[in-house]
LOLOFI-102668 format. One line per field, with one value per residue: residue number from 1; residue in three letters; x, y, z of N, C-alpha, C in turn. Coordinates in steps of 0.1 Angstrom, whole numbers, m for minus. Each point is the difference from the previous one (the first is absolute). Last residue first. Example, Ala and Ser with C-alpha at 12.3 -4.5 7.8 and 13.67 -1.06 7.14 Angstrom:
2
n <- [2,1]
res <- [ser,ala]
n_xx <- [128,3]
n_yy <- [m22,m57]
n_zz <- [71,m1]
ca_xx <- [9,m9]
ca_yy <- [11,12]
ca_zz <- [0,0]
c_xx <- [m8,9]
c_yy <- [11,12]
c_zz <- [8,0]
END
This chain:
389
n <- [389,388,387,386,385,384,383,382,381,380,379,378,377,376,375,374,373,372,371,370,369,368,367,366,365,364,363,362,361,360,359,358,357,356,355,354,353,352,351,350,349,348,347,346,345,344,343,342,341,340,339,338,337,336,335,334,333,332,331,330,329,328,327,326,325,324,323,322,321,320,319,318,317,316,315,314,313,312,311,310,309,308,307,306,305,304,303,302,301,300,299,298,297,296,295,294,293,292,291,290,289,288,287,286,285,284,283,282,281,280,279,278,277,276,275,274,273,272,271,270,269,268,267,266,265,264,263,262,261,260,259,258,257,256,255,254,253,252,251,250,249,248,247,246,245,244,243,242,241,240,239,238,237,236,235,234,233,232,231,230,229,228,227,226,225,224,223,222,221,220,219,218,217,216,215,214,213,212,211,210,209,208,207,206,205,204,203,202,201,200,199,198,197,196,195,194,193,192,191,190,189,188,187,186,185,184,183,182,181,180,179,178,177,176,175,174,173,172,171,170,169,168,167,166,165,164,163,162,161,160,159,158,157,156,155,154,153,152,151,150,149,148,147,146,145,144,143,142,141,140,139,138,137,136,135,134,133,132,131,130,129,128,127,126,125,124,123,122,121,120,119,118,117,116,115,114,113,112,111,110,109,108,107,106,105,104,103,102,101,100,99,98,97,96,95,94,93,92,91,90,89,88,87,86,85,84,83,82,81,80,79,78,77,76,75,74,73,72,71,70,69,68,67,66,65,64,63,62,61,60,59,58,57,56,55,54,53,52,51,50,49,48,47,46,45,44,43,42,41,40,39,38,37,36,35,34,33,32,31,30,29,28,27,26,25,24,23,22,21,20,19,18,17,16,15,14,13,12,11,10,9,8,7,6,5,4,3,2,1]
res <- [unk,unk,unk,unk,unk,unk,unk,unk,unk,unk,unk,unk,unk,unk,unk,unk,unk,unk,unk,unk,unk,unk,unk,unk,unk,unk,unk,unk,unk,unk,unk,unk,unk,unk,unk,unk,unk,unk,unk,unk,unk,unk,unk,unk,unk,unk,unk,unk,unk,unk,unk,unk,unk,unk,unk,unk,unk,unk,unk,unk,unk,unk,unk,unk,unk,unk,unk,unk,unk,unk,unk,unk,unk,unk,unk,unk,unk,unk,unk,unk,unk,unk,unk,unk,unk,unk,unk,unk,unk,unk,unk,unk,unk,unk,unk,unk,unk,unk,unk,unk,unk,unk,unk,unk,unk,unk,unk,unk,unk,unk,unk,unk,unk,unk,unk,unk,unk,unk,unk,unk,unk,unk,unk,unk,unk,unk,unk,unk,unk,unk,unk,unk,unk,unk,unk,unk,unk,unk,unk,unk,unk,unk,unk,unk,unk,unk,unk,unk,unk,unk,unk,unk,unk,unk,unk,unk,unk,unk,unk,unk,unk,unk,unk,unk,unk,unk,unk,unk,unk,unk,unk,unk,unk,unk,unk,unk,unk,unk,unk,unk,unk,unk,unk,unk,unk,unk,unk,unk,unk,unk,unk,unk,unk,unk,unk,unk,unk,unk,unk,unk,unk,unk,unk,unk,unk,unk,unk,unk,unk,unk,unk,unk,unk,unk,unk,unk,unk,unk,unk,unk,unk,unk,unk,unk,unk,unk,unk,unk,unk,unk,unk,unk,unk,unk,unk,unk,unk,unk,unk,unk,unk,unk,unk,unk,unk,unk,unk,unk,unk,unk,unk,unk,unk,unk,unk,unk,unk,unk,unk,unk,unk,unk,unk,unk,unk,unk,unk,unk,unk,unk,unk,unk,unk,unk,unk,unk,unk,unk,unk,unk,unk,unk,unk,unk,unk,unk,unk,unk,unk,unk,unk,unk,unk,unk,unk,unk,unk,unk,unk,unk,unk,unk,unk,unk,unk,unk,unk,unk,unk,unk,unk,unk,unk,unk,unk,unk,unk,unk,unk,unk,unk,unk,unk,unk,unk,unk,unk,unk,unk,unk,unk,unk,unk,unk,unk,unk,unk,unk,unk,unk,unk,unk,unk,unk,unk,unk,unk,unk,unk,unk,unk,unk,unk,unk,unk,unk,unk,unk,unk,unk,unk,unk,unk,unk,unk,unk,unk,unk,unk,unk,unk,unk,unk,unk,unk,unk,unk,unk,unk,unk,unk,unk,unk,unk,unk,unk,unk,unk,unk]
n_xx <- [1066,6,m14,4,m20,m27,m40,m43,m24,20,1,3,m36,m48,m50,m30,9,m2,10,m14,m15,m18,m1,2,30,43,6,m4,41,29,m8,5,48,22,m13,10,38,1,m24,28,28,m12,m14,38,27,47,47,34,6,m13,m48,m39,m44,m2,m11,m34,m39,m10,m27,m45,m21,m8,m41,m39,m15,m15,m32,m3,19,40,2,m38,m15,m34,m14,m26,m12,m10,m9,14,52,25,10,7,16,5,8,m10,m1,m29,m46,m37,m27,13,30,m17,m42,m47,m29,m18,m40,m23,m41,m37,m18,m38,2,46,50,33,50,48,27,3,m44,m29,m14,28,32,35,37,29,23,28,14,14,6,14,m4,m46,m51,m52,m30,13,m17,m37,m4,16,m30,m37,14,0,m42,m33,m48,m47,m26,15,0,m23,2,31,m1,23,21,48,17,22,14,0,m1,m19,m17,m24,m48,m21,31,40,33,34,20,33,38,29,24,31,25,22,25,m4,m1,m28,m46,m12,m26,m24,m44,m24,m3,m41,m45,m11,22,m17,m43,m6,2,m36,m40,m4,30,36,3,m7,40,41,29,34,30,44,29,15,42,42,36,39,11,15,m23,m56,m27,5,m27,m44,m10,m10,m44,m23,4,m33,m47,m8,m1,m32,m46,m51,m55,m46,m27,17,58,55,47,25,24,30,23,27,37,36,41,30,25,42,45,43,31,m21,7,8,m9,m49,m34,m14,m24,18,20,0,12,8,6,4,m16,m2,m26,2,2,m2,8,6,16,m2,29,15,35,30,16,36,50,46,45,22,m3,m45,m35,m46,m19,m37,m23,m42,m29,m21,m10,22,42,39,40,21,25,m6,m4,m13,3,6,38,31,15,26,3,1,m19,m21,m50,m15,9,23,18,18,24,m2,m35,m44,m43,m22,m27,m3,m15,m3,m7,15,2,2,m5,m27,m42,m39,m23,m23,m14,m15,5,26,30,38,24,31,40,14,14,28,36,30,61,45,21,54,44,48,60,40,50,50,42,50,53,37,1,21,49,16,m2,33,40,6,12,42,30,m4,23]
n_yy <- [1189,33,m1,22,29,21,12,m3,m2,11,m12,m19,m26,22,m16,m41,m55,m52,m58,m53,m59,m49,m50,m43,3,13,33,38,18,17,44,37,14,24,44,41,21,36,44,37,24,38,43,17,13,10,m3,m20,m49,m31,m17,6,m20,m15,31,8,m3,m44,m19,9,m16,m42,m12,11,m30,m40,1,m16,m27,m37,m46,m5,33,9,21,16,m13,6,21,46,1,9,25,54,53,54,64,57,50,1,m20,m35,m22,m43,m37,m49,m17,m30,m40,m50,m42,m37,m38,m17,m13,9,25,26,6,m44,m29,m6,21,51,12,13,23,29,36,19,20,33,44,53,56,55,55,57,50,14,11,m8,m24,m44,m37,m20,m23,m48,m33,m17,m37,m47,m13,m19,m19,m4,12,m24,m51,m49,m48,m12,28,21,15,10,21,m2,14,m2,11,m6,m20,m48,m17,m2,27,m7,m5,m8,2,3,38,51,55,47,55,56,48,53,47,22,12,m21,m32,m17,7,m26,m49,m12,0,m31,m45,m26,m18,m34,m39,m8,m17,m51,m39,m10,m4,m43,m22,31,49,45,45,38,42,12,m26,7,m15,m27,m47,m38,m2,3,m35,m47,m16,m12,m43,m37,m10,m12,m50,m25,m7,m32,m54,m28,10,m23,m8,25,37,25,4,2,12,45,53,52,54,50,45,43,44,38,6,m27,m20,m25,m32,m50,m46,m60,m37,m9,m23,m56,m57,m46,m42,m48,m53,m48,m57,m52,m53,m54,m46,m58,m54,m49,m56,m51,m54,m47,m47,m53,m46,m52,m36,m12,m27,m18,m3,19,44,18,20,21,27,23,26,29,28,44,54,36,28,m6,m10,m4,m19,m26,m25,m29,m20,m21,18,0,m37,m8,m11,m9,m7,m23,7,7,m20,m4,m21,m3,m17,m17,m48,m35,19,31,38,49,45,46,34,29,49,31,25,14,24,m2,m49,m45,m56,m50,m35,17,m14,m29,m56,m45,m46,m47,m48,m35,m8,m22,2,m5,m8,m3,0,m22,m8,m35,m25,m29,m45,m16,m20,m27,m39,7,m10,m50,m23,10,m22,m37,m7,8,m34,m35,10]
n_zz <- [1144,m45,m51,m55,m40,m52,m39,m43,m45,m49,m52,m40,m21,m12,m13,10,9,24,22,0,6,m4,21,32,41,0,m26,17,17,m33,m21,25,m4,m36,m6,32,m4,m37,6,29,m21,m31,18,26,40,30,28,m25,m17,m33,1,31,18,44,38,24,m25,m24,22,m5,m39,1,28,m27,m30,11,39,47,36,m3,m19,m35,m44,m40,m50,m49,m51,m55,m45,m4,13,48,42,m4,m1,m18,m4,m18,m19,m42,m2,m6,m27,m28,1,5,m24,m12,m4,24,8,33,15,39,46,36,44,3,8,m6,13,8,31,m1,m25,m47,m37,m26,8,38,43,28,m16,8,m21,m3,m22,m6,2,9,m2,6,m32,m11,28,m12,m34,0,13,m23,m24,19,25,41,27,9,m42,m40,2,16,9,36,44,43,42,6,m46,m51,m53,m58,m62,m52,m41,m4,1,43,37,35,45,49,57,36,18,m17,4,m18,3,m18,m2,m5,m24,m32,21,47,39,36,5,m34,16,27,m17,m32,7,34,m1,m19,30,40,m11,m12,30,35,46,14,m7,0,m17,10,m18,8,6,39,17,m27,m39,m27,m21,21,40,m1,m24,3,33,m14,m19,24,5,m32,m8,23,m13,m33,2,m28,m19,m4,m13,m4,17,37,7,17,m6,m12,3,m17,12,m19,8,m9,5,0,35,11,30,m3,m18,7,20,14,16,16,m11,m2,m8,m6,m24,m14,m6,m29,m14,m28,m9,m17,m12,6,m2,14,m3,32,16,25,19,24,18,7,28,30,23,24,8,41,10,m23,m36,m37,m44,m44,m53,m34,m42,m24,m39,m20,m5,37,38,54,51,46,55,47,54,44,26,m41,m44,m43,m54,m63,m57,m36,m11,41,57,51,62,53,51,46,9,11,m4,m39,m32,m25,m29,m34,m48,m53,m31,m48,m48,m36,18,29,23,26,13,20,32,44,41,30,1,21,2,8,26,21,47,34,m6,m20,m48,m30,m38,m19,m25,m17,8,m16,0,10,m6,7,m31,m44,m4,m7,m43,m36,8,m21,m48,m18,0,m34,m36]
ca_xx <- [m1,10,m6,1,16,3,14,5,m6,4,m4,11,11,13,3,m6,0,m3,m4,11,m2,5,m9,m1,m15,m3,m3,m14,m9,5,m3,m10,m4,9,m9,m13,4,8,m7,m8,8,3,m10,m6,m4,m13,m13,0,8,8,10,10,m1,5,14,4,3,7,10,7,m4,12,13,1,5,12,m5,m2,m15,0,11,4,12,6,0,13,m4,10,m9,m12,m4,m2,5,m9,3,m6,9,m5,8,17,2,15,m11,m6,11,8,10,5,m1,7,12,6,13,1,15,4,m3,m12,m7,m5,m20,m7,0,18,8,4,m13,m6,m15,m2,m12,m1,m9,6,m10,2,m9,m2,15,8,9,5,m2,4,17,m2,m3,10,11,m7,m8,14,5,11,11,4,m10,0,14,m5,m11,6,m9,m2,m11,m1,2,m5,4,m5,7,1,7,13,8,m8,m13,m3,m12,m7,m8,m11,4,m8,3,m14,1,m11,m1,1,10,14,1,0,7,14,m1,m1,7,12,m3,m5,0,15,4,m4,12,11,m1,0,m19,3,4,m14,m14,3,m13,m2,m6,m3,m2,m12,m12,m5,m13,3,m1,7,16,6,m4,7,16,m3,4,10,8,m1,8,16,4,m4,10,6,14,13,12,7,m12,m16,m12,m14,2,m14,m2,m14,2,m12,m2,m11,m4,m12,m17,m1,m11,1,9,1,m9,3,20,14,4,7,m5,m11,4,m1,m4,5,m11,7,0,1,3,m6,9,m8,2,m10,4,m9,m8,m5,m14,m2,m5,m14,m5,m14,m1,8,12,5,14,5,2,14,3,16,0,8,m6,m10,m10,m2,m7,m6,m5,7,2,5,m8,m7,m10,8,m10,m2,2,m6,9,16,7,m9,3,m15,7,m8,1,0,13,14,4,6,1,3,5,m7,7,m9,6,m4,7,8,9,m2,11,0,6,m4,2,m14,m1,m20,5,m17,m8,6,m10,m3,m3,m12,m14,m3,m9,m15,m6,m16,m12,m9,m18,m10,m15,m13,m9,5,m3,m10,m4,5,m9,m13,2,m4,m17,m12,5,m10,m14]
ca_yy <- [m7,m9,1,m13,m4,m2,2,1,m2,m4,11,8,m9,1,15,11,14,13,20,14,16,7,9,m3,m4,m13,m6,m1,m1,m8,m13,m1,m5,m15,m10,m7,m3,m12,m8,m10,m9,m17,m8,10,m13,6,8,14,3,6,m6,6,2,m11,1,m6,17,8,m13,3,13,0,m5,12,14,m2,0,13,6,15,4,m4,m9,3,m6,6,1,m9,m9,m1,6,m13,m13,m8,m15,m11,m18,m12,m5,3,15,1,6,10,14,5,m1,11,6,17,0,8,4,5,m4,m7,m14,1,13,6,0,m9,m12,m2,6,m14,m6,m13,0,m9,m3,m20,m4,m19,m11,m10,m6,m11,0,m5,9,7,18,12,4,8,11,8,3,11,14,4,m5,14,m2,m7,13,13,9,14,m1,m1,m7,5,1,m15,2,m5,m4,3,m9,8,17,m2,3,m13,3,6,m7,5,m4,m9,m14,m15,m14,m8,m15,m8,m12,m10,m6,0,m5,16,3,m3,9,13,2,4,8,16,m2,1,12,10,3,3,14,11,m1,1,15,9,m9,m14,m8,m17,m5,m11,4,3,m5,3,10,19,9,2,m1,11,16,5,3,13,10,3,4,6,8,4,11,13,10,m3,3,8,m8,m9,m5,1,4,m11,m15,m4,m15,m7,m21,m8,m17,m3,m15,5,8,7,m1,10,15,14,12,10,m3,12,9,7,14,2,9,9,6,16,15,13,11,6,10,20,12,10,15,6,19,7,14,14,13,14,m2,4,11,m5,0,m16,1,5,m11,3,m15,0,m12,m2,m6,m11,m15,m4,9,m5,8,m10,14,1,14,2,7,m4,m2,14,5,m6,9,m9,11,m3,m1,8,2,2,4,m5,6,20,4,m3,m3,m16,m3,m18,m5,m7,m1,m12,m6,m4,0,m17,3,13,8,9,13,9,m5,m7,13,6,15,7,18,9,6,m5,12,m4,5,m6,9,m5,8,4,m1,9,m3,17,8,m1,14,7,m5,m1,19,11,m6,13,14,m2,m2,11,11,m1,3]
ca_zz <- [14,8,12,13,3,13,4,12,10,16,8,5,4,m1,6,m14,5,m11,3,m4,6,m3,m8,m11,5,5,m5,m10,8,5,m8,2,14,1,m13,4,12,m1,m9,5,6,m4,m4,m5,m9,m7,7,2,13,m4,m11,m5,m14,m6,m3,9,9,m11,m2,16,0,m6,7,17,m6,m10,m11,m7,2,2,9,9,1,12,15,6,14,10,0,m1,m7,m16,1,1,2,0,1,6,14,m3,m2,7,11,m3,m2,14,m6,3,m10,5,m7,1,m2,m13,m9,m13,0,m1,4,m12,3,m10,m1,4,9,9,5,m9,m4,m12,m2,3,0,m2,7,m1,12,m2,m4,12,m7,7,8,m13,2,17,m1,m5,12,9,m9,m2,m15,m4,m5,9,10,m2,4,m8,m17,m13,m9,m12,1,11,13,6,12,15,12,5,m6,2,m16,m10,m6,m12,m7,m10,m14,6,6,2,3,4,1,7,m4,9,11,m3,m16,m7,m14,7,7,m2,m13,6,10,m4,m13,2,5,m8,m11,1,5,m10,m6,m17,1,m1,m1,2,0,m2,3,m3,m10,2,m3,15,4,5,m12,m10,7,12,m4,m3,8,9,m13,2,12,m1,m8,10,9,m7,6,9,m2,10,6,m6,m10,3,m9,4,1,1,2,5,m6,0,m6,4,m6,m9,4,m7,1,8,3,m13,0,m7,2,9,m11,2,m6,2,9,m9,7,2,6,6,m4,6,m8,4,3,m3,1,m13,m1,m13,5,m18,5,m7,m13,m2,m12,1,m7,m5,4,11,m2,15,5,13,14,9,13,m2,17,m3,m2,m9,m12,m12,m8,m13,m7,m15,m4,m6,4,12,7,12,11,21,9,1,m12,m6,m16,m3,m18,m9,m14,0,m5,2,7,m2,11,2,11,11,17,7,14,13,8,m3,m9,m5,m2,m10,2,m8,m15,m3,m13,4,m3,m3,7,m11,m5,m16,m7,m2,9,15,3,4,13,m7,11,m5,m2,1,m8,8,m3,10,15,m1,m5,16,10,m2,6,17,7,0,15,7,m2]
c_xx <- [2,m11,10,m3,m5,14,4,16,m1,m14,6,m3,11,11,12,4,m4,2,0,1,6,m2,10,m12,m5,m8,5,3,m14,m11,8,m5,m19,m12,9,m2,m16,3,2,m9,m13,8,2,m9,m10,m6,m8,m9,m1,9,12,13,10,0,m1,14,7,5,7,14,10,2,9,15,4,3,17,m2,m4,m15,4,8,m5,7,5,m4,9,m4,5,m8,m18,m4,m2,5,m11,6,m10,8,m1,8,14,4,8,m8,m14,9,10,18,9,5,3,10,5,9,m2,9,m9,m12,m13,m9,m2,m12,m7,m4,14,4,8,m11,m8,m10,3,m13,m1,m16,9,m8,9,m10,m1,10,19,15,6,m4,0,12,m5,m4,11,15,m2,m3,20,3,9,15,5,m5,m5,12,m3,m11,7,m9,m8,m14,m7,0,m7,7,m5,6,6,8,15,4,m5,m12,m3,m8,3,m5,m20,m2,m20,6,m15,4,m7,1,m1,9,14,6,1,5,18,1,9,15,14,0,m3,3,9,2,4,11,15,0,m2,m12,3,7,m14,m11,m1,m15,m7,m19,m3,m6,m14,m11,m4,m15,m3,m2,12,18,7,m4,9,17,m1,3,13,2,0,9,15,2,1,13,6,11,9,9,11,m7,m15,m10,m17,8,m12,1,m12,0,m16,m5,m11,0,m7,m17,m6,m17,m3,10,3,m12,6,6,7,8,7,m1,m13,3,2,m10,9,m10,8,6,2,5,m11,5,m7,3,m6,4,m6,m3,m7,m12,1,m7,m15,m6,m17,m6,5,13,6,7,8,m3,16,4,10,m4,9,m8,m11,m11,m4,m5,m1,m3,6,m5,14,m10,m15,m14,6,m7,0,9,m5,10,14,7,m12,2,m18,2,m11,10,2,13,11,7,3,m1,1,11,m5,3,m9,8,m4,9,7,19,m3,11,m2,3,1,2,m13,3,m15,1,m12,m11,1,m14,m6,m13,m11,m11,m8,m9,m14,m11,m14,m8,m6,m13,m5,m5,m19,m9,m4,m11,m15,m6,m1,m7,m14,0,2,m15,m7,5,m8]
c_yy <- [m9,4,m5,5,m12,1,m9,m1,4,5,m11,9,8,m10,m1,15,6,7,7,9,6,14,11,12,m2,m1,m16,m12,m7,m8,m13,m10,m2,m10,m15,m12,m12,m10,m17,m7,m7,m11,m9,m14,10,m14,2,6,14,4,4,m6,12,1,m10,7,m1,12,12,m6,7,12,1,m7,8,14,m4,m7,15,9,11,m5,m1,m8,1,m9,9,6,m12,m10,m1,10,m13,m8,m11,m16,m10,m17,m8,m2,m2,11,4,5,13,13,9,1,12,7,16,5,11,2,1,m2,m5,m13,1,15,9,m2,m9,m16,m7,6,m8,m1,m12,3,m8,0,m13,m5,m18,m12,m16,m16,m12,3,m7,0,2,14,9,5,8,19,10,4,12,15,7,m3,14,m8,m3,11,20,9,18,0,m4,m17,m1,m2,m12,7,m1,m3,6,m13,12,15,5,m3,m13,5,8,m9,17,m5,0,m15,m4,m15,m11,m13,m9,m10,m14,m2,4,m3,12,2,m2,11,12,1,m1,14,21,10,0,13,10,1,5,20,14,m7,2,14,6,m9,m11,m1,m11,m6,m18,3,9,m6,m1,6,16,4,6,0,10,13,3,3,15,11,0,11,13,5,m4,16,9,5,m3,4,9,m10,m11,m14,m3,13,m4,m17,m8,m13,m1,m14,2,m16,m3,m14,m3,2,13,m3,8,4,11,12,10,m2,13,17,9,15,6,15,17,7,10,12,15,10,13,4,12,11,10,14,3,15,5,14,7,5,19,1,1,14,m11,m3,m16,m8,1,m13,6,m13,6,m13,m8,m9,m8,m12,m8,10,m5,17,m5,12,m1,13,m4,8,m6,m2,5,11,m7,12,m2,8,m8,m3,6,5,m3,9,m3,3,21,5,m3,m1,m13,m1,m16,m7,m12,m2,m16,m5,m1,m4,m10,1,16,8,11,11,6,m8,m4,17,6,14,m1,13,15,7,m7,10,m11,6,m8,11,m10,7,1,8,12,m2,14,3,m8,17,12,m2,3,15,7,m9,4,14,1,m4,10,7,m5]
c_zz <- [5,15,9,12,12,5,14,5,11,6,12,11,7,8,2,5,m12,1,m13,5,m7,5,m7,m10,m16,6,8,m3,m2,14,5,m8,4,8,m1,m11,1,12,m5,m10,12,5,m2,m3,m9,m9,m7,10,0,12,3,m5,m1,m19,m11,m7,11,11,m8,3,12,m7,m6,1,13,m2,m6,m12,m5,6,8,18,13,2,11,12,8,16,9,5,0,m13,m10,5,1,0,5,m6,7,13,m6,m4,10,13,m4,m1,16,m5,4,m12,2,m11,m4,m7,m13,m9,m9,3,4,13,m9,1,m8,m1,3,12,8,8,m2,m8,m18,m1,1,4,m1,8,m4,8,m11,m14,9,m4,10,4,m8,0,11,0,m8,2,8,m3,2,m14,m6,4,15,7,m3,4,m2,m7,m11,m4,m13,1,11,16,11,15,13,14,12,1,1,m14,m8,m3,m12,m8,m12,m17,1,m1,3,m1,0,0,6,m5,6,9,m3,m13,m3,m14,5,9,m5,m7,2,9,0,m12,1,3,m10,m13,4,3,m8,m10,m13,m5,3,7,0,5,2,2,m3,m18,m1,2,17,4,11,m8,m17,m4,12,m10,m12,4,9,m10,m3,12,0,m12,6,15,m4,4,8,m16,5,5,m11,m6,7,m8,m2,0,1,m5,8,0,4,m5,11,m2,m13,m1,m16,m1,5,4,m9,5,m9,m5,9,0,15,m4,1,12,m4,8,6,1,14,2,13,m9,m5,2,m7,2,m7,3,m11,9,m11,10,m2,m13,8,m8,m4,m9,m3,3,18,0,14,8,7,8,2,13,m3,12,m6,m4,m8,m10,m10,m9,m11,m4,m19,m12,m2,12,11,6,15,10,13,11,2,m13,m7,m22,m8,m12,m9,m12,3,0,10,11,m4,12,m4,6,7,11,1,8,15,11,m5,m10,m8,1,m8,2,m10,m15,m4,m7,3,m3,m9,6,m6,m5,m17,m4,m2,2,20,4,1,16,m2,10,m1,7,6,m12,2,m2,9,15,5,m3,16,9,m6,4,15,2,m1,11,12]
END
């Protein structure tokens, strides 16, 4: 026993203590980076970028912690992607290379996420891209645009609706222009209109043959007792419609005697008293209850496109710088209301085209619109073919 004590003694001799290492800190470096962010941040989404800079003299490693998550500083510059959906605030700590920290930083995130609204840029009016099947002598259009009123508020873009509706009277409903006639703001003051109406009118219709086109783009207006509809010339008196104004009624029975094929009127006008921007007509804004009855008084050959119903504003698109109705009216004679694809848009298919796309429209200017027709859904409209240029 005592040979084995001596030998584990010798053993023992001959085995060194371990020394523990322990890293010194040699710099004289003891001054901790300086982070430079603002204090107060905003963020438009939950999903943000946090950024800024350190600086620290001493050390060209500087490390930069957020919640726990330490990155090393890229050109002294940081960069964290962060989410959150509600304000918060944020410390960060700057740690540089001999582990000299930066008192906390707060940062105050405050978010303000946007609502943000997709905008369908709306095509632009167009009416080469399609053409009749053939120029046709016995069609005759009548347009009339009244934007700037004498004696009232604007239709707003009321005459350029009525310039273009001119192209697609020639390119896609086939009439010549010498069988075209545009009126357009003074030029569509009462005399001239009446006379158009009774003079020139009568001299491009041959009874049973000619299909007549009218286009109107501006104000309407009811009778005081609501009972009668008016259409608004660019010189017309709203407190004295009846001696200064186109009753619906006159117009119809102007057309009727000269005895036409057929006639088809599109009407961007209103009765309620409001104009395309919501300005009242009159200027005692008197309210306006409309009794008439929009199918009564309507010959038989006569198609009637309205842009609202009675008692609903007809507006302006904006975007487009046209009347809703005109711009999707003309839009439809584009091809676009040929349901089915057969070249021919008959009534009800543009009718349907206009009432998607026009109440929709309305109703994000927080209003309601309907197009109307009064007159054969199945009757074809118009034939066309593609415009290869």
């Amino acid at each position: 026993k005592e040979e084995e004590k001596r030998k584990k003694e010798l053993l023992l001799a001959q085995i060194k203590p371990i020394e523990v290492f322990k890293p010194k800190n040699t710099s004289k470096d003891k001054t901790p980076p300086k982070i430079i962010i603002a204090k107060n941040i905003t963020a438009n989404n939950s999903n943000y970028v946090l950024e800024g800079k350190v600086e620290d003299k001493g050390s060209s490693n500087v490390y930069v912690e957020i919640d726990g998550i330490i990155q090393k500083a890229k050109n002294n510059k940081f960069l964290f992607k962060r989410f959150s959906p509600v304000d918060e605030k944020v410390k960060i700590v700057a740690i540089d290379q001999w582990g000299n920290r930066s008192k906390p930083k707060i940062v105050n995130v405050k978010i303000e996420r946007k609502d943000t609204k997709i905008t369908k840029s709306l095509e632009k009016l167009n009416p080469s891209k399609i053409k009749a099947i053939n120029l046709n002598k016995n069609k005759v259009a009548l347009i009339i645009g009244i934007e700037n009123y004498d004696k009232t508020s604007k239709a707003t873009y009321a005459n350029k609706d009525a310039q273009y509706f001119y192209e697609y009277a020639n390119l896609t409903f086939g009439i010549p222009t010498e069988n075209i006639k545009l009126l357009v703001e003074e030029n569509a003051n009462f005399i001239q209109s009446v006379g158009t109406l009774k003079k020139w009118l009568p001299s491009k219709i041959s009874k049973g043959r000619t299909d007549l086109i009218i286009f109107f783009a501006g104000h309407g207006l009811a009778s005081i007792d609501g009972s009668e509809l008016y259409l608004l010339l660019q010189d017309s008196e709203p407190d004295l419609l009846e001696d200064f104004s186109l009753s619906r009624n006159k117009l119809f029975k102007i057309i009727k005697d000269l005895n036409p094929k057929s006639v088809t009127i599109f009407l961007d006008a209103c009765y309620t008293g409001f104009s395309r921007d919501n300005k009242m007509l009159l200027a005692d804004a008197r309210p306006l209850r409309i009794i008439a009855d929009e199918q009564e008084g309507i010959p038989d050959n006569f198609t009637i496109f309205s842009a609202s119903k009675n008692t609903q504003i007809s507006s302006g698109l904006k975007e487009a710088k046209h009347g809703i109705f005109s711009y999707y009216l003309m839009k439809g004679l584009e091809g676009k209301a040929d349901s089915n694809k057969d070249y021919k848009i008959t009534n009800g298919e543009l009718l349907a085209y206009m009432d998607q796309n026009v109440s929709q429209k309305a109703a994000e200017l927080g209003r309601q619109q309907n197009p109307s027709l009064s007159g054969d859904p199945d009757q074809v409209l118009m034939s066309y073919r593609w415009n290869a240029y």
